[in-house]
C-alpha positions as CSV (number, residue, x, y, z in Angstrom):
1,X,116.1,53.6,38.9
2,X,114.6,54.5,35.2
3,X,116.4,57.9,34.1
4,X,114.3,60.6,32.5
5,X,115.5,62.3,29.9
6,X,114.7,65.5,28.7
7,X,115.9,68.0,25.6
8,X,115.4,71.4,26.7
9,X,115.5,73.7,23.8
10,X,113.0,76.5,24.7
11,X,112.9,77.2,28.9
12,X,110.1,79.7,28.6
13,X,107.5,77.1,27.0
14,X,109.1,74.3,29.1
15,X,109.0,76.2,32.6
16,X,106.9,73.1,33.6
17,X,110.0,70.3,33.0
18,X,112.7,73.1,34.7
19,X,109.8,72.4,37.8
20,X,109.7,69.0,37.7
21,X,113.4,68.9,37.7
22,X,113.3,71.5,40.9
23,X,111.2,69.2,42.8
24,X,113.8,66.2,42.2
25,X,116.0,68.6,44.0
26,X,114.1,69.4,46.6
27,X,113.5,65.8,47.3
28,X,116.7,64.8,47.6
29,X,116.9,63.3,44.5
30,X,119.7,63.7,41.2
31,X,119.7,65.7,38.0
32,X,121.7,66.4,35.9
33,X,122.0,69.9,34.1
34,X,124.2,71.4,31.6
35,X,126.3,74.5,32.8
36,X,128.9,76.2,30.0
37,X,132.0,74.5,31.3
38,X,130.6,70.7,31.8
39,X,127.7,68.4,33.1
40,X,127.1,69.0,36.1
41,X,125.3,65.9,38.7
42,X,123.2,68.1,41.0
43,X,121.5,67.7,43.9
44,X,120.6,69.9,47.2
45,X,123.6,71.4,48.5
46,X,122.3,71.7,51.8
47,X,121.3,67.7,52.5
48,X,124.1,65.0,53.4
49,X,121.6,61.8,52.1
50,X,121.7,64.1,49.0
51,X,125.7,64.3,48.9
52,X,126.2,61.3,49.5
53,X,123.7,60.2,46.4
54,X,126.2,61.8,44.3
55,X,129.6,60.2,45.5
56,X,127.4,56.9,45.3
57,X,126.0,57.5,41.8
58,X,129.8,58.7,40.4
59,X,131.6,55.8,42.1
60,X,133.7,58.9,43.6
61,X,136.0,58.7,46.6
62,X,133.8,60.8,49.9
63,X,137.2,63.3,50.4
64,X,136.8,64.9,46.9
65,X,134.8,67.9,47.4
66,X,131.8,69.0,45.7
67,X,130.7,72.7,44.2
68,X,127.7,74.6,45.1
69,X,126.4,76.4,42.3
70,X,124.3,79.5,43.0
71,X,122.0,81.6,41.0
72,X,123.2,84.7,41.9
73,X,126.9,85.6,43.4
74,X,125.0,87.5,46.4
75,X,123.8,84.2,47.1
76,X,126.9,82.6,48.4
77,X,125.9,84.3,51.4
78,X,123.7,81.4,52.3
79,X,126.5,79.0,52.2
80,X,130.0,80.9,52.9
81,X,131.4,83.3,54.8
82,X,132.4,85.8,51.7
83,X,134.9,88.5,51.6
84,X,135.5,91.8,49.2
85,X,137.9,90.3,46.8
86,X,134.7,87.2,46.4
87,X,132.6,90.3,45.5
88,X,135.4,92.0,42.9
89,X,135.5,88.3,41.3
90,X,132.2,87.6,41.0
91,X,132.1,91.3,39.2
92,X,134.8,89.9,36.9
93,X,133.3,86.3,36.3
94,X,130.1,85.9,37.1
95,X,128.5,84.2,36.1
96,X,130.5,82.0,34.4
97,X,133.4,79.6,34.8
98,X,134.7,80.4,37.8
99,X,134.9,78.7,41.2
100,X,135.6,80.2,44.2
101,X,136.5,78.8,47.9
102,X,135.5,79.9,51.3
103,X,135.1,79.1,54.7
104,X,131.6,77.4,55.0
105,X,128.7,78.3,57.2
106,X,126.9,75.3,58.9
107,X,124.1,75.4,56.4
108,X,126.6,73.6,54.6
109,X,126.9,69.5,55.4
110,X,130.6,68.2,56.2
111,X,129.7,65.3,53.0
112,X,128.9,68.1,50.4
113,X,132.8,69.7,51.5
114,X,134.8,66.3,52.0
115,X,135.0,67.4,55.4
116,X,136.8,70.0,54.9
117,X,135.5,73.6,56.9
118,X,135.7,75.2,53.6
119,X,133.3,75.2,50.4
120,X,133.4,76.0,46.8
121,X,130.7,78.4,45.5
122,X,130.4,79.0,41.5
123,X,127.5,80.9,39.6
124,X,127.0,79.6,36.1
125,X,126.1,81.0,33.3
126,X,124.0,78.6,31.4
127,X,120.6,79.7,31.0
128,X,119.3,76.0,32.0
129,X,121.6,75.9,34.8
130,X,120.2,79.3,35.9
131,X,116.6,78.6,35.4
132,X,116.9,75.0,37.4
133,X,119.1,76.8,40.4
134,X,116.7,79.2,40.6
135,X,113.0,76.8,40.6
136,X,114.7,74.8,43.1
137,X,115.4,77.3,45.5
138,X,118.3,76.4,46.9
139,X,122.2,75.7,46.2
140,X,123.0,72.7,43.8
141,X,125.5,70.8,44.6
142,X,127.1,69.1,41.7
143,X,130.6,67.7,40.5
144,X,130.7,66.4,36.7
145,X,128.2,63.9,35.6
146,X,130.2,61.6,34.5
147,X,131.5,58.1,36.4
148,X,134.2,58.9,38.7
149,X,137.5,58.6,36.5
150,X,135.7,59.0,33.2
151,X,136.8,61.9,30.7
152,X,133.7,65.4,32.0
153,X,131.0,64.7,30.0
154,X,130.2,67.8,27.2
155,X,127.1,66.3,26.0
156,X,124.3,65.1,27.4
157,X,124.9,62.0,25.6
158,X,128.1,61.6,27.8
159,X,126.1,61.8,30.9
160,X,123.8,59.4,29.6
161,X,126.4,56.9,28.8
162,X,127.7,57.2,32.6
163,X,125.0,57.2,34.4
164,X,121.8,56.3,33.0
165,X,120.1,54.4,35.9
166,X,121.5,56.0,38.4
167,X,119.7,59.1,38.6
168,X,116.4,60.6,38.4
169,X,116.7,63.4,35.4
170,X,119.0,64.5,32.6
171,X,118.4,67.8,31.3
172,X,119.4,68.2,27.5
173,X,120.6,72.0,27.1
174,X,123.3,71.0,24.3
175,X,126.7,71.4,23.8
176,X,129.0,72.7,26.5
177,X,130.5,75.5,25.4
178,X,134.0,75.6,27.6
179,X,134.5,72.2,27.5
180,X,136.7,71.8,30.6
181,X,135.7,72.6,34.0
182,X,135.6,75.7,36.6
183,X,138.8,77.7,37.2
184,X,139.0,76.9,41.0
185,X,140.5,79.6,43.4
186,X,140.8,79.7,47.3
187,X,140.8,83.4,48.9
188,X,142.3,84.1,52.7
189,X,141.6,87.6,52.4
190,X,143.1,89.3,49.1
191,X,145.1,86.7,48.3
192,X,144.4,83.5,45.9
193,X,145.5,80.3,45.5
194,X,144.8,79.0,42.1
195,X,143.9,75.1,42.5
196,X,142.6,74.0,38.9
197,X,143.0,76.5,36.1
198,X,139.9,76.5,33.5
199,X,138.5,79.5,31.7
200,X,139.6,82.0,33.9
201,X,143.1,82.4,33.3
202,X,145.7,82.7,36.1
203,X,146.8,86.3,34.4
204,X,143.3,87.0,34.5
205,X,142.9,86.2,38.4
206,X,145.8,88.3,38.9
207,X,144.0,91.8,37.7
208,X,142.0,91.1,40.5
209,X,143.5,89.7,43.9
210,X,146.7,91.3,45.1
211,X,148.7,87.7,44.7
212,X,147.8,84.6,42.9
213,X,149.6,81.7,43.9
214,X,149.8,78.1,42.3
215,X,149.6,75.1,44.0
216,X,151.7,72.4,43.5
217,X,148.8,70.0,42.7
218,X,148.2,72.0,39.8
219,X,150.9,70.4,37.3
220,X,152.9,68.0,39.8
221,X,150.8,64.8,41.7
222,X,148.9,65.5,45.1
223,X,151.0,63.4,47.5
224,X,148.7,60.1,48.9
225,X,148.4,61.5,52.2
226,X,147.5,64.6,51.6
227,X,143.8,66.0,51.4
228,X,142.3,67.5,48.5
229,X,140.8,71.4,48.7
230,X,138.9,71.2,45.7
231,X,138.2,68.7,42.9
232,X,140.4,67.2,41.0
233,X,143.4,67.7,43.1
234,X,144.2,64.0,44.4
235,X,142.8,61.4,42.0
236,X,143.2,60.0,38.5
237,X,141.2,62.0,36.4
238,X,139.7,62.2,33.1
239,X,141.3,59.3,31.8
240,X,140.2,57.1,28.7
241,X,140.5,53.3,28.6
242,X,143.3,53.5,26.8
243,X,146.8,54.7,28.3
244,X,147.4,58.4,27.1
245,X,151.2,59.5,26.7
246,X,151.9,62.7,26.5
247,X,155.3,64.0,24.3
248,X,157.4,66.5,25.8
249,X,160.2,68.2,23.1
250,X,160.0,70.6,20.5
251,X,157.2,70.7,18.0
252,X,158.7,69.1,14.8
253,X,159.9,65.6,16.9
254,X,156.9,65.2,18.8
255,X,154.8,65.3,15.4
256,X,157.8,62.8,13.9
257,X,157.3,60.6,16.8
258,X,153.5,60.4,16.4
259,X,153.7,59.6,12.4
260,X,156.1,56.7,13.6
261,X,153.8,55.9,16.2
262,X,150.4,56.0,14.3
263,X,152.0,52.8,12.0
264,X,150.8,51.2,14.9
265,X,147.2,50.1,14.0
266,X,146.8,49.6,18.2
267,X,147.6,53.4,18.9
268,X,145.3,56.2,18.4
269,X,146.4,59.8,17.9
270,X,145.7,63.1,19.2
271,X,146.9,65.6,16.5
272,X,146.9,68.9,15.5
273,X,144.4,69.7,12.9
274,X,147.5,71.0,10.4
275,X,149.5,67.5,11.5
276,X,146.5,65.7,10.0
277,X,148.0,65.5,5.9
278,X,151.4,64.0,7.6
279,X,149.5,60.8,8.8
280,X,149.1,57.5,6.6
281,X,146.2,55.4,5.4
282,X,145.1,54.1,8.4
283,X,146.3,55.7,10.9
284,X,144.1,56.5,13.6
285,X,143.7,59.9,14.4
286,X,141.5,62.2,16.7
287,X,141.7,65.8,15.9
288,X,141.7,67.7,18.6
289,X,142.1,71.4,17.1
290,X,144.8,73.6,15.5
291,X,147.9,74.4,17.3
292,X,147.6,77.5,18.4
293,X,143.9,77.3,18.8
294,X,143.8,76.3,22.7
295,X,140.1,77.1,23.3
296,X,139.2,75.0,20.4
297,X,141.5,72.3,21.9
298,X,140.0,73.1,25.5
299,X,136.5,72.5,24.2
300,X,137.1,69.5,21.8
301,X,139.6,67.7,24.8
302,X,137.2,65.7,26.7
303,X,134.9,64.8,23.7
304,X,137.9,63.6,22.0
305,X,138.9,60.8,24.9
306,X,135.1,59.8,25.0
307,X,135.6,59.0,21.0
308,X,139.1,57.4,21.6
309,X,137.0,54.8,24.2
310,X,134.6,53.9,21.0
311,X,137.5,51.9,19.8
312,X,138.4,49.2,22.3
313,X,140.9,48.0,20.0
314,X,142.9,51.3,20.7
315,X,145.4,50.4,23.7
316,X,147.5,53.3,23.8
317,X,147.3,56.6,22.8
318,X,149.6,59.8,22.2
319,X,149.6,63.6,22.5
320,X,151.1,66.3,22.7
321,X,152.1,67.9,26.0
322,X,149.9,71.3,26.4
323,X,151.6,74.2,27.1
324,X,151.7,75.7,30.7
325,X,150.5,79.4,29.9
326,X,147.4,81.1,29.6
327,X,144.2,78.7,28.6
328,X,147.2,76.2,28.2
329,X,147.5,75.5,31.8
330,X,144.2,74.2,32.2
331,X,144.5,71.7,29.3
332,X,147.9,70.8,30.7
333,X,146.3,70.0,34.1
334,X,143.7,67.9,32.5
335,X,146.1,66.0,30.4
336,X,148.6,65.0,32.6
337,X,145.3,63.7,35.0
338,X,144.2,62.1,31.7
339,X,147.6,60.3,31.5
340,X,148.3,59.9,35.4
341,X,151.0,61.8,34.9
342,X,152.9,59.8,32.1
343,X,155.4,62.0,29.8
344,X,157.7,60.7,27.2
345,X,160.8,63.1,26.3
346,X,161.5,63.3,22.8
């Protein structure tokens, strides 16, 4: 199919393109929109032919489920059977980065959930996301835009890249401003599972339910058989062409290791802002933020991995190993998805 393209840089002068984009929905077919965390691949959340567009359009496996995004918390309603800590959450955090999972109503296709009897309902925040959500007139349902295994997309550019051809609209709304996706969180009752950190930090979660708990699938691998609750769980994710290893030891031999490494003119190197001055002529390097600057790092980390891919010559590739606290957690679950769980000791 030929993929319009469209910048949107003023929604009140271009109500009539946020329309145009609605009726797509409405007809079943794909757009994609920008939210603040990533790209999102949209579609109507309450047609199967329309979910499985999506999965067909990503390359992405049928069990991995997809998130509905809402215009207004209250209108979860619709799609979920909602609870009073959903409502004390989506006081806290939205709209904005947050994802939150529920048991579904039967307005809700069995292809848009993986087949699971729950769903995932997020409100975003961006203003483009909000005007198209609410034109349509009806949930969108939308994983990253991006082919299924590729680093989220951040630009529209990304998107473009992945899946120009394969569908109908790209809406332009600029940068994302998180970088990585949704925090993800399943409620029974008062109680949350935490099943992909993001924005929304598990300390944060915490003020609000009476008990957070982490799964497993969070920093270890999903076993094989097992079924995914949300996305990202169970598959290789993220990942750049080039095999990512990430270094596991205290600061000072990690950033030895990559100098040594970066002599190499077939590794590329995700550093440290400061670490940048310790490097030789030559080496390739891909900055990915100061040290202790996490949300920098969160926003720069998939943008990064689509530059790394500009340079085919680039075979393997090196990191540091995020750490497992605060906004840390999320960039540790993306990297170790990144690097299908490879980790060198140093």
């Amino acid at each position: 199919m030929k993929t319009e393209f469209l910048v949107i840089d003023d929604l009140a002068a271009q109500a009539h393109d946020i329309a145009r984009a609605a009726d797509v929905i409405r007809r079943g077919g794909l757009v994609v929109f920008p939210t603040e965390t990533v790209y999102g691949l949209g579609a109507d959340a309450t047609s199967e032919a329309a979910a499985k567009a999506i999965y067909a359009a990503k390359g992405r496996p049928s069990d991995n489920p997809l998130i509905i995004h809402v215009a207004t918390p209250a209108d979860a309603e619709r799609y979920a059977i909602t609870n009073d800590t959903y409502y004390k959450l989506a006081a806290q955090f939205m709209p904005g980065p947050l994802t939150v999972i529920l048991p579904k109503k039967d307005t809700v296709p069995l292809a848009v959930t993986g087949g699971l009897d729950t769903v995932a309902i997020r409100c975003p925040a961006h203003p483009v996301a909000q005007a198209l959500i609410k034109a349509a007139g009806v949930g969108i349902a939308a994983p990253s835009a991006n082919r299924s295994g590729r680093p989220s997309p951040t630009l529209a550019a990304h998107a473009r890249e992945d899946l120009d051809g394969r569908v109908d609209m790209i809406l332009d709304g600029g940068a994302a401003e998180v970088g990585l996706e949704s925090t993800i969180v399943a409620l029974d009752g008062d109680v949350g599972t935490l099943l992909r950190p993001g924005a929304v930090t598990y300390d944060a979660l915490c003020c609000v339910c009476r008990e957070v708990r982490v799964a497993e699938a969070v920093a270890d691998k999903l076993a094989e058989d097992a079924r995914p609750l949300s996305p990202g769980m169970k598959y290789r994710h993220y990942a750049p062409r080039a095999s990512l290893t990430l270094l596991d030891g205290e600061k000072e031999d990690v950033t030895r290791f990559l100098v040594q490494a970066a002599s190499d003119p077939h590794v590329g190197i995700l550093c440290y802002d400061e670490e940048i001055p310790l490097f030789g002529k030559g080496a390739r390097l891909f900055p990915i933020g100061a040290a202790e600057d996490l949300g920098a790092q969160a926003h720069r980390f998939f943008a990064v991995l689509r530059e790394v891919d500009a340079h085919p010559e680039i075979t393997a590739l090196y990191a540091h190993l995020p750490p497992k606290d605060g906004l840390g957690l999320a960039l540790f679950n993306r990297s170790i998805r990144a690097a299908a769980h490879t980790i060198k000791k140093v």
